[in-house]
KOLVEX-886381 format. One record per residue (C-alpha): residue number from 0; x, y, z. Coordinates in pm, whole numbers, plus 50000, padded with zeros to 5 digits. Layout:
// KOLVEX-886381
+-----+-------+-------+-------+
! num !    c1 !    c2 !    c3 !
+-----+-------+-------+-------+
! NUM !     X !     Y !     Z !
...
+-----+-------+-------+-------+
END
This chain:
// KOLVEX-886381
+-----+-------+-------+-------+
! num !    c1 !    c2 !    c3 !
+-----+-------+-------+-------+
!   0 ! 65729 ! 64475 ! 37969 !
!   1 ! 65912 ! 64640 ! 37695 !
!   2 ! 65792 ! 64735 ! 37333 !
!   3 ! 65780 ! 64473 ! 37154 !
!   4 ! 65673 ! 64710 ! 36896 !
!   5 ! 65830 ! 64989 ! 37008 !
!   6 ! 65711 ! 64894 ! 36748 !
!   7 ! 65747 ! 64534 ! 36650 !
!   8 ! 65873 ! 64632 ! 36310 !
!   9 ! 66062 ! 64875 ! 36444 !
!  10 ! 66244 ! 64634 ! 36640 !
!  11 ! 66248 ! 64338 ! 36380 !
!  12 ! 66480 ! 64640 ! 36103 !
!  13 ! 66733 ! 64721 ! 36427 !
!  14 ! 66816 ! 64358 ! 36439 !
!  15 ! 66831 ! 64264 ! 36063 !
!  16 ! 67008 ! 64592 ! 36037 !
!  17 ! 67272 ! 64483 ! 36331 !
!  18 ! 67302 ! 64157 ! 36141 !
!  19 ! 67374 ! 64326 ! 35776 !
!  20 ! 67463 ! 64080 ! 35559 !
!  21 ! 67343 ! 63769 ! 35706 !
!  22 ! 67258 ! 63521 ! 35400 !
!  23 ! 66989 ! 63243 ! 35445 !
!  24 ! 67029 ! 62926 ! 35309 !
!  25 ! 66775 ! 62801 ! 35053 !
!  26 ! 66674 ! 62507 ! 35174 !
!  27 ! 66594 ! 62352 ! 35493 !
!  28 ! 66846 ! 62174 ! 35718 !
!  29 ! 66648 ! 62200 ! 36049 !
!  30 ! 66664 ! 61959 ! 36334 !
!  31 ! 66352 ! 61785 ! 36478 !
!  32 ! 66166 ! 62030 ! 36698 !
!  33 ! 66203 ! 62129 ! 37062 !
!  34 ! 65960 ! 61950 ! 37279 !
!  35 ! 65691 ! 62242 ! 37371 !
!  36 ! 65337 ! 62318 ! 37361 !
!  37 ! 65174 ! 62375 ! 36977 !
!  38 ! 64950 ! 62646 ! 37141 !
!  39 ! 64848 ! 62844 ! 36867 !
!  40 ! 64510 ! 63032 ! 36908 !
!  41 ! 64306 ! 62856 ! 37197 !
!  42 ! 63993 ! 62661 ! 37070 !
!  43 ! 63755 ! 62877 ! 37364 !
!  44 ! 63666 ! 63190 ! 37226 !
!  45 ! 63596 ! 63490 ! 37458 !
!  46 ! 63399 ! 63819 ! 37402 !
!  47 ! 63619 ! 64053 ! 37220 !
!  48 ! 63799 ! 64326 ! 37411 !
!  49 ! 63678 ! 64688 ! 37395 !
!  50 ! 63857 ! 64927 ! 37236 !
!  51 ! 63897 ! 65282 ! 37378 !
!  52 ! 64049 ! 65616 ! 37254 !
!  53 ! 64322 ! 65776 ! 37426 !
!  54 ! 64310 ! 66181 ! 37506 !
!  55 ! 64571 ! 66349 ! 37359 !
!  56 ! 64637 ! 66717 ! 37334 !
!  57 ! 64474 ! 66972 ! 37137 !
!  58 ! 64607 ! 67036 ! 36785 !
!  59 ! 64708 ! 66672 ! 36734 !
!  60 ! 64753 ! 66483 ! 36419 !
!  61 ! 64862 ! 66171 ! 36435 !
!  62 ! 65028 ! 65939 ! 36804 !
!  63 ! 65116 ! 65619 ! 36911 !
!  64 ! 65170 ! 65460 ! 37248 !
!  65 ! 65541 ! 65303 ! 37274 !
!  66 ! 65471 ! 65161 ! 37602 !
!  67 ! 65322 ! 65129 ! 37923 !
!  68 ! 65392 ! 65056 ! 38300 !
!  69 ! 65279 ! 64719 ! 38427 !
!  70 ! 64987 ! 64894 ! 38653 !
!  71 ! 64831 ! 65097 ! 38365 !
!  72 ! 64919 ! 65398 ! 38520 !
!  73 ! 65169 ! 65486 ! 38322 !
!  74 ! 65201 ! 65517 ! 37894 !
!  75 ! 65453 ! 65677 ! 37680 !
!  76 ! 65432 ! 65789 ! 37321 !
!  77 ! 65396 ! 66056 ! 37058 !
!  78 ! 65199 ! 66269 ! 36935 !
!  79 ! 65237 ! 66509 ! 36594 !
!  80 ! 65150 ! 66826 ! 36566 !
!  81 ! 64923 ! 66980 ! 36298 !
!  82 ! 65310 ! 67162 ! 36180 !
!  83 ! 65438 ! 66754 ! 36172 !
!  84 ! 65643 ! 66838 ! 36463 !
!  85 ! 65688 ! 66510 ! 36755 !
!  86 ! 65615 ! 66516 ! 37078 !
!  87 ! 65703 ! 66304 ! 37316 !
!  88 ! 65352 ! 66269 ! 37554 !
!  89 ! 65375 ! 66073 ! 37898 !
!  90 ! 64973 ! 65992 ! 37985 !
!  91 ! 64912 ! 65973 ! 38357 !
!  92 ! 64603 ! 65805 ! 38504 !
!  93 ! 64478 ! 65884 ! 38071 !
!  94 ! 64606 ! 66268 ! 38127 !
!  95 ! 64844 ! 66289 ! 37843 !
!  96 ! 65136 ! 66573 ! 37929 !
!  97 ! 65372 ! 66709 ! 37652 !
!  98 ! 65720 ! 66659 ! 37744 !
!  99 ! 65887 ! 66805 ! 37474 !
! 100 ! 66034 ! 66804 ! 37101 !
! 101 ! 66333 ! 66752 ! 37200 !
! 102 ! 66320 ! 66380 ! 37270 !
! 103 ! 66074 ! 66168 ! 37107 !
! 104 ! 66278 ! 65802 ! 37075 !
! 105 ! 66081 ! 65676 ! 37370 !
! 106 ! 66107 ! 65286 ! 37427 !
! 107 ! 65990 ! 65234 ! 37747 !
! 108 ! 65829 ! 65344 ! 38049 !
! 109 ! 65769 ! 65193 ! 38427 !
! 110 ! 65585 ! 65229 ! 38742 !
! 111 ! 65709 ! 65570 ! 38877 !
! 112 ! 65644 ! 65694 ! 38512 !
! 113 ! 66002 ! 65680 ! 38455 !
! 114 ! 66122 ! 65680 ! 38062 !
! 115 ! 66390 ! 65558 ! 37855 !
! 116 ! 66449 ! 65642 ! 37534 !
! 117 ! 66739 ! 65723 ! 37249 !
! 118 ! 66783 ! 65982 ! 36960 !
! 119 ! 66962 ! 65922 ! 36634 !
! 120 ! 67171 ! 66230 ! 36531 !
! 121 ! 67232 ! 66172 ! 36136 !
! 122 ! 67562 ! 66438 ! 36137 !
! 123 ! 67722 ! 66187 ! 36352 !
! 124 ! 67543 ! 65864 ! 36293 !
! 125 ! 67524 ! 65845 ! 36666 !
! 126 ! 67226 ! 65700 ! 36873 !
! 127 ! 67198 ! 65890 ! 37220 !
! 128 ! 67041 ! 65726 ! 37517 !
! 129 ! 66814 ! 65908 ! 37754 !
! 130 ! 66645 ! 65836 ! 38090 !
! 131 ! 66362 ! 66100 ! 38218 !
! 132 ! 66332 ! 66108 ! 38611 !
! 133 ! 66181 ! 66356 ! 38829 !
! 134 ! 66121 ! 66580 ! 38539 !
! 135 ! 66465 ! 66570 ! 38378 !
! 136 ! 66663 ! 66413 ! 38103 !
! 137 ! 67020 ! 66265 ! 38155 !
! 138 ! 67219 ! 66112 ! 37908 !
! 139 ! 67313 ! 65771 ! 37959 !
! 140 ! 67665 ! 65641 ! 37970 !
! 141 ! 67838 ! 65418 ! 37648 !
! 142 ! 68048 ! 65144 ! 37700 !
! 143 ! 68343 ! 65305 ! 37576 !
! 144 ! 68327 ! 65702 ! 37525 !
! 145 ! 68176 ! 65826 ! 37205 !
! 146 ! 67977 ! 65478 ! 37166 !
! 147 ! 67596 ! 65448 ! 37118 !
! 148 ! 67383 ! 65366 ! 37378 !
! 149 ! 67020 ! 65226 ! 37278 !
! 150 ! 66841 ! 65178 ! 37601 !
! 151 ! 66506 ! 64945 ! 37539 !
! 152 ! 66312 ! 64892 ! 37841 !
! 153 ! 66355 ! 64980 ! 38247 !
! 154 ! 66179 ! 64814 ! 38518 !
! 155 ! 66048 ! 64946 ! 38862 !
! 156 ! 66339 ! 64915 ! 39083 !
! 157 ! 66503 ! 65145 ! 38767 !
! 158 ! 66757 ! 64904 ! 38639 !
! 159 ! 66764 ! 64955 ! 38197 !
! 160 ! 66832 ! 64705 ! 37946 !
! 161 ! 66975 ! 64771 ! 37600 !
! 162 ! 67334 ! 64756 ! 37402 !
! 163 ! 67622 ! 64987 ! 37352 !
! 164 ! 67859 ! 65007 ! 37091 !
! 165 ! 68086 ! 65188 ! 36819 !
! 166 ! 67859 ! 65368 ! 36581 !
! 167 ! 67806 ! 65175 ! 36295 !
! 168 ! 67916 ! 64853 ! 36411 !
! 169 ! 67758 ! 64579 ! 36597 !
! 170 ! 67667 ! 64642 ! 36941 !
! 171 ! 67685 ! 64429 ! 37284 !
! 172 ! 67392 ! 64381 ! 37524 !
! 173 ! 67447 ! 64581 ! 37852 !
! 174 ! 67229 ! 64710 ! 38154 !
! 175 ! 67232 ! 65028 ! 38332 !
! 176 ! 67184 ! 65031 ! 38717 !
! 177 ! 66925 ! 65303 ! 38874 !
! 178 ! 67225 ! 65487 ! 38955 !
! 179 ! 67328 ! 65505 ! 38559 !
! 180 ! 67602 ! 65300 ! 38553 !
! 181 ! 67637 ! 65088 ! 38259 !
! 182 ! 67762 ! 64687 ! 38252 !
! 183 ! 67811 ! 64488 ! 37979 !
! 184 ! 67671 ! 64162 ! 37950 !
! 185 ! 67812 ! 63853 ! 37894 !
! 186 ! 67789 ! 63649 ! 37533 !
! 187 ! 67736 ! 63274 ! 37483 !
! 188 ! 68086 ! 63130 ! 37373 !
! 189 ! 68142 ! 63181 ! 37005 !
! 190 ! 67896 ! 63522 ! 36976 !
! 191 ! 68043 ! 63878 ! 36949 !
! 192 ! 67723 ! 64105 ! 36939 !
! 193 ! 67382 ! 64144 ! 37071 !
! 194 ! 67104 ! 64320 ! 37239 !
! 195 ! 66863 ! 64322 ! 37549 !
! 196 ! 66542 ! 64388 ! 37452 !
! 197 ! 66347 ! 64353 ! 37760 !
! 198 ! 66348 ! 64325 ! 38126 !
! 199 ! 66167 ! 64184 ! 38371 !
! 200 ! 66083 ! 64301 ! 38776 !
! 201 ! 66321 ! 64081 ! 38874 !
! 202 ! 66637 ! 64203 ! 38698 !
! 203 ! 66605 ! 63943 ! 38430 !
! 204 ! 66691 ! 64073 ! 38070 !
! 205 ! 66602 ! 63900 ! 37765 !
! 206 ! 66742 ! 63986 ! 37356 !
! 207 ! 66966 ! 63848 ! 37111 !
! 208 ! 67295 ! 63753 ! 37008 !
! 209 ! 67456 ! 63704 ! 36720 !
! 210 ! 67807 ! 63500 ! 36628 !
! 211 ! 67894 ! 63731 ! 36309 !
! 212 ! 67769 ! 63934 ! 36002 !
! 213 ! 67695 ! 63627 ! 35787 !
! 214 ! 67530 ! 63427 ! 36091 !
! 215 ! 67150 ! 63455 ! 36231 !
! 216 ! 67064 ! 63611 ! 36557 !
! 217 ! 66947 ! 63377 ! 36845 !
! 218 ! 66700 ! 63410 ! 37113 !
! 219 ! 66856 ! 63496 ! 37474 !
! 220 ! 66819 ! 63542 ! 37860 !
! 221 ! 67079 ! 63665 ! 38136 !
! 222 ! 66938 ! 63611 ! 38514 !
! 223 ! 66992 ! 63830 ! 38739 !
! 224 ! 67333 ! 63750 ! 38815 !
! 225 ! 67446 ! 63796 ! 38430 !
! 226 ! 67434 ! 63408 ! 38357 !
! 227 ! 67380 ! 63372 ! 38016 !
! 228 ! 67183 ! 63118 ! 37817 !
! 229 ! 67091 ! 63041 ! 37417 !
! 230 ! 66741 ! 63000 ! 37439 !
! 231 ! 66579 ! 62662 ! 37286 !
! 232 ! 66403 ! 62698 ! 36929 !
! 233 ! 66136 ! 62521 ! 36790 !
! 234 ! 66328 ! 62450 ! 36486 !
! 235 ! 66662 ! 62492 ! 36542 !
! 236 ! 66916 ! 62427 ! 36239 !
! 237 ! 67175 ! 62654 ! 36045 !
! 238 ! 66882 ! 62894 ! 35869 !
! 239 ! 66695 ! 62956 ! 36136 !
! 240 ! 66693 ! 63294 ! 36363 !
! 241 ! 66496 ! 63419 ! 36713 !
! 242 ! 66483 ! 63679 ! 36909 !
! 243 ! 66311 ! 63720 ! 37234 !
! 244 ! 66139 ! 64044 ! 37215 !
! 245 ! 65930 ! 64104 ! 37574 !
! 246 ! 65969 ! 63908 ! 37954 !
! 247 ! 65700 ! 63953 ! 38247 !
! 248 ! 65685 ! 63763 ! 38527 !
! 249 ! 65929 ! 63479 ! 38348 !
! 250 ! 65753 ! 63405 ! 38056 !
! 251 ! 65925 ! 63518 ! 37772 !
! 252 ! 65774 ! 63594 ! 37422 !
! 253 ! 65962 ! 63614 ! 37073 !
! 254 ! 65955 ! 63486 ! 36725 !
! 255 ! 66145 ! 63228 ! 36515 !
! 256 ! 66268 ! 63280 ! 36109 !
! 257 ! 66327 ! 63085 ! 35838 !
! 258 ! 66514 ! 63065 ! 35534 !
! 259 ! 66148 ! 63013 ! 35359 !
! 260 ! 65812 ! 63045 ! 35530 !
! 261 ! 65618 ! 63268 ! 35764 !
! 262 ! 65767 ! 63398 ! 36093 !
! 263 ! 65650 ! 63181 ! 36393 !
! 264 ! 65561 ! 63329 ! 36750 !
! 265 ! 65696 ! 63158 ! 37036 !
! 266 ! 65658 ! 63191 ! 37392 !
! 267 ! 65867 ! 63026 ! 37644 !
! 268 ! 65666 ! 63000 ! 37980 !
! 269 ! 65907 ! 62981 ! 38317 !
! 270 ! 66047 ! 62713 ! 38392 !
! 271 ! 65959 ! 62539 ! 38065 !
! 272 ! 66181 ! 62301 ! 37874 !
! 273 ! 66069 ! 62434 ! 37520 !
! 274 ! 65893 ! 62684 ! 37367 !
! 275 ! 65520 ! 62726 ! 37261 !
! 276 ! 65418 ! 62788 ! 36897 !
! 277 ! 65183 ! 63021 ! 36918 !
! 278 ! 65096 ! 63009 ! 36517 !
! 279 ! 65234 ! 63245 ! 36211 !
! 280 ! 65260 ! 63624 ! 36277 !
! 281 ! 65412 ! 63881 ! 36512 !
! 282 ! 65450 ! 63858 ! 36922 !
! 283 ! 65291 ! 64171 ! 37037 !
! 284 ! 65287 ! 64180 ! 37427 !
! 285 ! 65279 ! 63980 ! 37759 !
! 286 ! 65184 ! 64049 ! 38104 !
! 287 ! 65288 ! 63855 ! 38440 !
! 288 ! 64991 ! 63623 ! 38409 !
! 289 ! 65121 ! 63459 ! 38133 !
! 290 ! 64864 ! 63631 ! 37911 !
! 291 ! 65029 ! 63698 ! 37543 !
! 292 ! 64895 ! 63949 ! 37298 !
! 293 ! 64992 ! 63823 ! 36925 !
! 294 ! 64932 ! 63966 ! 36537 !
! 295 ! 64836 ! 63693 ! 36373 !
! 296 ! 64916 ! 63613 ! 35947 !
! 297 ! 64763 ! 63638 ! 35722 !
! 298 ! 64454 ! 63749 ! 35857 !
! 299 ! 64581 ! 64028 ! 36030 !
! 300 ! 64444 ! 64010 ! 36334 !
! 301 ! 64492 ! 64053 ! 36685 !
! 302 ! 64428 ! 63830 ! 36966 !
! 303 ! 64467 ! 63826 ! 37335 !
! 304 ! 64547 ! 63407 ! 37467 !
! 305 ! 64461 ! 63412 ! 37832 !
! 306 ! 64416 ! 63094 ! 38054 !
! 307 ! 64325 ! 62886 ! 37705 !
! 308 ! 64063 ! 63145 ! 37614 !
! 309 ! 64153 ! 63354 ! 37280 !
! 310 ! 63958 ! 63707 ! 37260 !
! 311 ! 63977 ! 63933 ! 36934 !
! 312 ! 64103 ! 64296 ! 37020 !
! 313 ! 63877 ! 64474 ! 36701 !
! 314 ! 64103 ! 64665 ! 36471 !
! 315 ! 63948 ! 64673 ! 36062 !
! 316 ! 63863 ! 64399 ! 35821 !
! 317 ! 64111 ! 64502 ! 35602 !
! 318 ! 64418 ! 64213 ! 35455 !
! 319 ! 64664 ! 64537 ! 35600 !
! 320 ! 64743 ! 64574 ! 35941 !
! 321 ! 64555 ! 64842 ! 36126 !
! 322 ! 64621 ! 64772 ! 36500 !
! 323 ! 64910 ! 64691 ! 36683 !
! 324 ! 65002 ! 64679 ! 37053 !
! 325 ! 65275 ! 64807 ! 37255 !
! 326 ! 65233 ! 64681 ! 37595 !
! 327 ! 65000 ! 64458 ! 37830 !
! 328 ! 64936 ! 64522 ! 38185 !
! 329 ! 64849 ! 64258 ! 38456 !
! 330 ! 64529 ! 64364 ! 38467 !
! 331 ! 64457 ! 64278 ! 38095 !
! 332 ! 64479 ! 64644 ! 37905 !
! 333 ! 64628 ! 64649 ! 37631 !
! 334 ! 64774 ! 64946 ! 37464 !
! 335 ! 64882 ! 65051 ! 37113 !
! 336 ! 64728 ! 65217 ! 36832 !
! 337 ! 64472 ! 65189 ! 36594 !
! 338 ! 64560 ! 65329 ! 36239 !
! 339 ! 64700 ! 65680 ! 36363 !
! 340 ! 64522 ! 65707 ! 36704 !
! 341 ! 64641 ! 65577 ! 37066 !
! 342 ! 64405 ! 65352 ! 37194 !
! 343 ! 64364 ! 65091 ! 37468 !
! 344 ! 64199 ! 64774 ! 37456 !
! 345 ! 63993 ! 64664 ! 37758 !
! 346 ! 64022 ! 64289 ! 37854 !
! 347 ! 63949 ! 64253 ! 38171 !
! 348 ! 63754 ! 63982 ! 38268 !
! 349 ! 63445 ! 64078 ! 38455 !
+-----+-------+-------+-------+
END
C-alpha cells in the first residue's frame, strides 16, 4: 500500500517535475465520461475515527509517518532532532527505533518491516535507491550503470516497484525482485517514460506513463506478468492527466487533472469497467477491503469511505490542511500526521 503521500504532494511535484514542460490546453475538448460509479462521499455518516499520538524518541521536534505495513505492525518515517537533524524511525508494534541519519528518503515499508527508500545527492544530481533488510542497507541496482533508481513501495513477498533512469531525464517504470534484481517494465505503444508507484501482494504494480515532455501523464497497471494497460479516465480528452497513486487487494486509487478545475479522485475497484469519482481533492490511502481514505477540497477534510459509510478522521477547522495520511491497513488504521506529529487514526469498527 504505498505512500500515496509519501506524501501526496510529494508525489504529485516528482511527476509534474518528470513531465517538465507539459502545456495544458485552455479549453476543454474532453470526451463523454467513462461509465463508473459517481461515489463521492457516502450519504451514511459514521462516528468519526479516533485519533492517537505516535511515541517517538526523546529530543524530538518535528516527524511524519511515510508508510505502513498492511498488518499495522509495521510504520516508517522521520523524526527531527531538536539540532534539525533527520532520522529515519521504523515503529514496531508503536516502539519507534532510530535507524539512522544517514538515510531518511523512506517510501515504503512491508510486513517483515522491510524498507525502501532513495537519497538525492545534489553534487551529482543523482537519486540513490535503498532497501533495509535484516538490519542493513544495500543499494539498489539502475537500469543502466550510473542511472537513478527511485524505489516507491515493496510488498511482502519483497518484490519493489519504482523507475530508473539517466539523471535528469525522464525515467522508465521498473521492479526489483527480492533478490535485487532490477526489470524494466513495459510502456503502452507510443509512451517513452513513466513510473510505478505502488504495488500490490500479488505482484501487481500500478503508476504512470507519459508519451513526451509536452504530453500529460496517464494512469497505469502492469499484472503480474508485465502486461501493460492505459487505465480508463473519467474524462478522457487531450488536457486531461491521471496517475494511479496506491493498489491493495485490486482496487486501485488515483486522481484525474484538468486544463481548468479542481483535481478529481478516482478509484478503480477490481474488475471494474470504469472508475469511481470519488469528489474534488487528493486520494490519500486504500486498504484490501476496498476502504479509501481521501482529502477532500475545499473543505479540507479527511474522510474514511468504507462499505457506503463515510467517517471524518478529526484534523483542525482550519481552510489549510492540517492532516494527511500515509497508509491504511486492513484493519482500518490509518496513519499519517497531524500538523508536525505522527499520529494514527483508529477506525475500526466495533
Amino acid at each position: 500500500m504505498r505512500p500515496i503521500t509519501r506524501t501526496r504532494g510529494v508525489l504529485l511535484a516528482l511527476a509534474l517535475a518528470a513531465t517538465a514542460g507539459t502545456s495544458w490546453p485552455a479549453t476543454s475538448t474532453a470526451a463523454e465520461p467513462v461509465a463508473g460509479r459517481a461515489a463521492g462521499l457516502a450519504g451514511a455518516y459514521g462516528e468519526p475515527c479516533v485519533r492517537e499520538q505516535l511515541a517517538v524518541p526523546a529530543g524530538t521536534y518535528r516527524a511524519e509517518v511515510y508508510d505502513a505495513d498492511p498488518t499495522g505492525r509495521f510504520q516508517v518515517g522521520f523524526t527531527m532532532d531538536q539540532d534539525f537533524v533527520y532520522h529515519l524511525i521504523r515503529w514496531t508494534d508503536g516502539v519507534p527505533e532510530d535507524l539512522g541519519t544517514a538515510r531518511t528518503g523512506a517510501t515504503g515499508i512491508n510486513a517483515h518491516g522491510d524498507i525502501v527508500g532513495s537519497e538525492f545527492d545534489s553534487e551529482t544530481y543523482r537519486s540513490t535507491g535503498w532497501l533495509y533488510r535484516n538490519g542493513a542497507f544495500t543499494e539498489l541496482p539502475g537500469i543502466e550503470p550510473g542511472f537513478d533508481t527511485l524505489p516507491t513501495a515493496v510488498n511482502e513477498d519483497g518484490t519493489v516497484s519504482g523507475a530508473s533512469g539517466a539523471p535528469g531525464q525522464r525515467p522508465v517504470p521498473v521492479v526489483w525482485s527480492a533478490d535485487g534484481e532490477v526489470r524494466p517494465l513495459d510502456l503502452p505503444p507510443g509512451d517513452s517514460g513513466g513510473r510505478g508507484t505502488d504495488i500490490d501482494a500479488d505482484g501487481t504494480v500500478v503508476g504512470w506513463t507519459v508519451a513526451g515532455p509536452d504530453s500529460a501523464t496517464h494512469a497505469a497497471r502492469w499484472s503480474p506478468d508485465g502486461t501493460v494497460e492505459r487505465l480508463p479516465e473519467h474524462l478522457p480528452g487531450p488536457e486531461t492527466g491521471s496517475t494511479a497513486e496506491a493498489v491493495a487487494g485490486g482496487t486501485i486509487l488515483g486522481y484525474e487533472v484538468y486544463a481548468t478545475g479542481p483535481t478529481t479522485i478516482l478509484s478503480w475497484p477490481d474488475g471494474a469497467t470504469g472508475p469511481d469519482v470519488l469528489g474534488a481533492g487528493e486520494p490519500q490511502a486504500v486498504n484490501r477491503h476496498g476502504s479509501v481514505v481521501v482529502r477532500t477540497t475545499p473543505d479540507t477534510k479527511l474522510w474514511l469511505i468504507r462499505d457506503g459509510v463515510t467517517r471524518s478522521l478529526p484534523t483542525d477547522s482550519t481552510p489549510f490542511p492540517t492532516g494527511e495520511v500515509a497508509a491504511l491497513t486492513d484493519d482500518g488504521i490509518a496513519y499519517g500526521r497531524w500538523n508536525s506529529t505522527p499520529v494514527r487514526w483508529d477506525c475500526r469498527l466495533p
